[in-house]
VMD Tcl script that draws the C-alpha trace (Angstrom):
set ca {
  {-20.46 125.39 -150.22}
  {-18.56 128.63 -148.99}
  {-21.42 130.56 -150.38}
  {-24.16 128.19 -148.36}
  {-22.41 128.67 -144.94}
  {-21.54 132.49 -145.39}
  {-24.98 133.24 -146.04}
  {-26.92 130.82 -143.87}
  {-27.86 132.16 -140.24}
  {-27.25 129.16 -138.58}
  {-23.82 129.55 -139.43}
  {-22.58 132.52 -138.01}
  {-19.39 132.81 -136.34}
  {-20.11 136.64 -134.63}
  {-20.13 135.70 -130.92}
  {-18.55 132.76 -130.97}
  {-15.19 134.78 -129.26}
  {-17.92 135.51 -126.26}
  {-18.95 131.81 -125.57}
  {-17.70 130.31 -122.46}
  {-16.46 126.89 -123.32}
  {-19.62 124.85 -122.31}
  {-22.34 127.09 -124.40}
  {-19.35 126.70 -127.22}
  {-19.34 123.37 -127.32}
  {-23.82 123.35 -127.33}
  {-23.25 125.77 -130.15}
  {-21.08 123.55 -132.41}
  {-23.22 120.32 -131.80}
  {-25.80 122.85 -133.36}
  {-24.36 123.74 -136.01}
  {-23.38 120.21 -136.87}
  {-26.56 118.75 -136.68}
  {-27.70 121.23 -139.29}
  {-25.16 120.32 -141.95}
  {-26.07 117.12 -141.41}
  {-29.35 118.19 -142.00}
  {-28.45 120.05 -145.14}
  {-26.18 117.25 -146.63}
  {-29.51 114.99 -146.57}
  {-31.99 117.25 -147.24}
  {-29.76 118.98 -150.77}
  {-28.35 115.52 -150.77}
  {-25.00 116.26 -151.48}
  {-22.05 114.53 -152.68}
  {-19.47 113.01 -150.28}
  {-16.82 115.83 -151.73}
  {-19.91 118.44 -150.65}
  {-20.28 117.36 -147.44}
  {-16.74 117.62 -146.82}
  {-16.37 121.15 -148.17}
  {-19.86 122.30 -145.91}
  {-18.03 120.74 -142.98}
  {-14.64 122.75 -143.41}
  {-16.49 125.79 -144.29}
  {-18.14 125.53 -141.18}
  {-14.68 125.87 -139.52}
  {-15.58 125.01 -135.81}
  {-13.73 121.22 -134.86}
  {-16.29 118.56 -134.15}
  {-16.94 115.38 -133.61}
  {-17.29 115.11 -136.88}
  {-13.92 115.55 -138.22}
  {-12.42 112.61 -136.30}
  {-15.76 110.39 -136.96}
  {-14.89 111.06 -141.34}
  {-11.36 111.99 -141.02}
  {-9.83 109.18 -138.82}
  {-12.57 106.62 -137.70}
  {-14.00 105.59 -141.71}
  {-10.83 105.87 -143.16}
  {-9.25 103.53 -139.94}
  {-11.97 100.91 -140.88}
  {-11.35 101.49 -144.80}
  {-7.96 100.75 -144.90}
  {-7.29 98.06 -141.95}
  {-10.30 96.31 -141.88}
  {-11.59 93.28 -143.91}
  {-14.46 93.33 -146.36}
  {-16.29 91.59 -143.89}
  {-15.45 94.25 -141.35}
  {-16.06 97.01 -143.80}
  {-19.34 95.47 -144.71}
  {-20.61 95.44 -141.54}
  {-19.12 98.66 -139.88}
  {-19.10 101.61 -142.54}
  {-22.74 101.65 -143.50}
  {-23.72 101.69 -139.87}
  {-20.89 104.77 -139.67}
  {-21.68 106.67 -142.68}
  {-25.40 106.84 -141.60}
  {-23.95 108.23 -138.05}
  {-25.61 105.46 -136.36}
  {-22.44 105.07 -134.44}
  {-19.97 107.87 -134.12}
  {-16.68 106.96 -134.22}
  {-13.05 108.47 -132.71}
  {-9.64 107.63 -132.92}
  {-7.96 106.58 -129.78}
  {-4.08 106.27 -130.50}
  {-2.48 108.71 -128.45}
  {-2.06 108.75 -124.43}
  {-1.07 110.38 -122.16}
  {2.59 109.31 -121.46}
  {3.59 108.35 -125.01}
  {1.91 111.06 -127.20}
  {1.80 109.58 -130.34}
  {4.90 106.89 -129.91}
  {2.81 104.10 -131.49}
  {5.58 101.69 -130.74}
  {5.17 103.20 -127.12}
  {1.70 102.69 -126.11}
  {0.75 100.69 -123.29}
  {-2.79 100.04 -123.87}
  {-3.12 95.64 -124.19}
  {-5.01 93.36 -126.22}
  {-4.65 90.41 -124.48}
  {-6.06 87.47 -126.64}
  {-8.20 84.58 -124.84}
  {-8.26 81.92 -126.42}
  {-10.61 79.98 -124.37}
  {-13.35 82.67 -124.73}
  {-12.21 83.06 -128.32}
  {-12.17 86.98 -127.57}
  {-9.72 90.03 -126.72}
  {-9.25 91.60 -123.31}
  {-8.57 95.52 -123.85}
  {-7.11 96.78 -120.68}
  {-5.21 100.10 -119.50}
  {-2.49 98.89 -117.34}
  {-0.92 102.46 -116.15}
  {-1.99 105.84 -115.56}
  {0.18 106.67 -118.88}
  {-1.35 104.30 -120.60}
  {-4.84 106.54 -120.44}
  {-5.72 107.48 -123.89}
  {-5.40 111.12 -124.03}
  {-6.77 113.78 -126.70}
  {-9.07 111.56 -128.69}
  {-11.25 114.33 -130.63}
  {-15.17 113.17 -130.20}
  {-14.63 111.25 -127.87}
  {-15.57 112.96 -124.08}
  {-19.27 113.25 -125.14}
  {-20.18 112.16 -128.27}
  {-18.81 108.63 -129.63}
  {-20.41 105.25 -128.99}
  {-17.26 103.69 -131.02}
  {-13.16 104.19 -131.14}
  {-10.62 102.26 -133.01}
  {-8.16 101.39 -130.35}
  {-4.77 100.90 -130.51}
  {-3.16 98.70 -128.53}
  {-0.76 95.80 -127.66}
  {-1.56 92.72 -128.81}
  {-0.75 90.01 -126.49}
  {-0.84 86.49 -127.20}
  {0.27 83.17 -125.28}
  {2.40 86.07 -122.94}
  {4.17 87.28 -126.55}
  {4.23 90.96 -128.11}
  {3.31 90.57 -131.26}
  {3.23 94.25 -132.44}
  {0.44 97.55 -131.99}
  {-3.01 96.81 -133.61}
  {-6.25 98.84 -134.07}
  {-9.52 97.03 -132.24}
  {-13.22 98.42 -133.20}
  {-14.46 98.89 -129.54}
  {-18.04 100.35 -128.44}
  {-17.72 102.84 -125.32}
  {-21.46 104.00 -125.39}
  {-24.87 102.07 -125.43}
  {-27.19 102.78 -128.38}
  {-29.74 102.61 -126.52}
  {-28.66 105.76 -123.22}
  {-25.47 106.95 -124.53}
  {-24.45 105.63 -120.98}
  {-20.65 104.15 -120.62}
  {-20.47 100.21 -121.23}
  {-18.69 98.58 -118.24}
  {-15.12 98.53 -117.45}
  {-14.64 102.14 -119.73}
  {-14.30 105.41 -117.78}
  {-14.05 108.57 -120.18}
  {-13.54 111.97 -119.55}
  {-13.89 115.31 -121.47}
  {-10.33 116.83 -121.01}
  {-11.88 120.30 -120.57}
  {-10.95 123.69 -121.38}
  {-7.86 124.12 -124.06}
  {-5.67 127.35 -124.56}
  {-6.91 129.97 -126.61}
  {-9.77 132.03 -128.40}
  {-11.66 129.29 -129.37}
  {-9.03 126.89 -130.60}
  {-10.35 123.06 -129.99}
  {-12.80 123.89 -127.43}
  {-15.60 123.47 -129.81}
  {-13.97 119.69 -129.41}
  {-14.98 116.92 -126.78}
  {-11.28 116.01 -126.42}
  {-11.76 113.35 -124.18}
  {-9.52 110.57 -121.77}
  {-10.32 106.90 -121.66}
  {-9.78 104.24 -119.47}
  {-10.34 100.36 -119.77}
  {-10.68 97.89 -117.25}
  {-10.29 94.51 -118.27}
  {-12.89 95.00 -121.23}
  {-13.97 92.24 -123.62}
  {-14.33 92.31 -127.25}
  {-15.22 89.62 -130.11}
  {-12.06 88.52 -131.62}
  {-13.75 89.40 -135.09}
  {-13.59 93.32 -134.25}
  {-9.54 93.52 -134.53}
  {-8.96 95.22 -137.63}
  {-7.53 92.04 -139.72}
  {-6.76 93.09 -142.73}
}
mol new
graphics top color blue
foreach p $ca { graphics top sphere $p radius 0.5 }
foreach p [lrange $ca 0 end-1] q [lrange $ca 1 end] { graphics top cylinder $p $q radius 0.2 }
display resetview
């Protein structure tokens, strides 16, 4: 894999010092596509495609979509869930990010302000950012790229805290890539340093008052 991405033009790394941040960020969604590319067309393992991806060495969307969002739905949701979410995710049909930290509480799980306020009339959960702090801040992927998060949050029921869960919640249609209603995201913009994460859509997110099916809190 080191070998593939060393010698393959599509690859290289020589300018990437003299990018402003915007034709950085249009050069790494290049380069991913084309591993993707690769990893279908040489159709290589799982452990392959992880090793192209590192070797690659510019953060992506990609990283949190593997790294955080799979795993997330591996290990907290049912088999139902998993059934129904990872093949749809490890096709990249949706792209998923991980939205636990914000902006006031870092990553203070037991902190986080972000509620899931279950209905039980509509049988659903309302996913709502109550404060300014409570805006979820950093999420790799997610200020241009992911239709999906897992979002951690509150969960409120009958007026009772009853402990921080993760919630499978779409931010994007599949049809536009337009926002759904009641989400506001941002791309956080240019970080500190040569390079560093601005190859990365770190992004900030916002919900008002948005509705989910019950079935999409992870429940395992």
């Amino acid at each position: 894999m080191a070998n593939l991405v060393a010698n393959h033009p599509a690859f290289e790394k020589f300018n990437r010092p003299m990018l402003v941040r915007k034709d950085l960020f249009k050069n790494t969604l290049r380069k991913v596509a084309h591993a993707r590319k690769l990893i279908i067309d040489l159709h290589l393992s799982e452990e392959e495609a992880h090793w192209l991806r590192f070797y690659v060495d510019e953060p992506a969307y990609p990283d949190l979509h593997w790294g955080m969002f799979i795993p997330a739905i591996q290990g907290q949701g049912t088999e139902e869930q998993k059934q129904k979410w990872l093949p749809l995710a490890r096709k990249m049909q949706i792209i998923g990010c991980y939205a636990q930290t914000e902006l006031g509480h870092g990553s203070n799980v037991q902190g986080l302000e972000t509620t899931a306020t279950f209905d039980p009339q509509e049988d659903d959960f309302i996913i709502h950012s109550p404060t300014l702090t409570s805006s979820k801040w950093w999420p790799g992927g997610l200020g241009k790229v992911s239709t999906h998060a897992v979002v951690y949050a509150r969960l409120i029921v009958n007026g009772q805290f009853h402990g921080v869960h993760g919630f499978i919640v779409q931010l994007r249609s599949l049809e536009d890539h337009s926002l759904l209603p009641g989400i506001t995201v941002g791309d956080v913009g240019l970080k500190f340093g040569n390079g560093a994460y601005n190859t990365m859509d770190n992004g900030v997110l916002r919900f008002d008052h948005v509705r989910i099916p019950r079935n999409q809190m992870l429940m395992r």
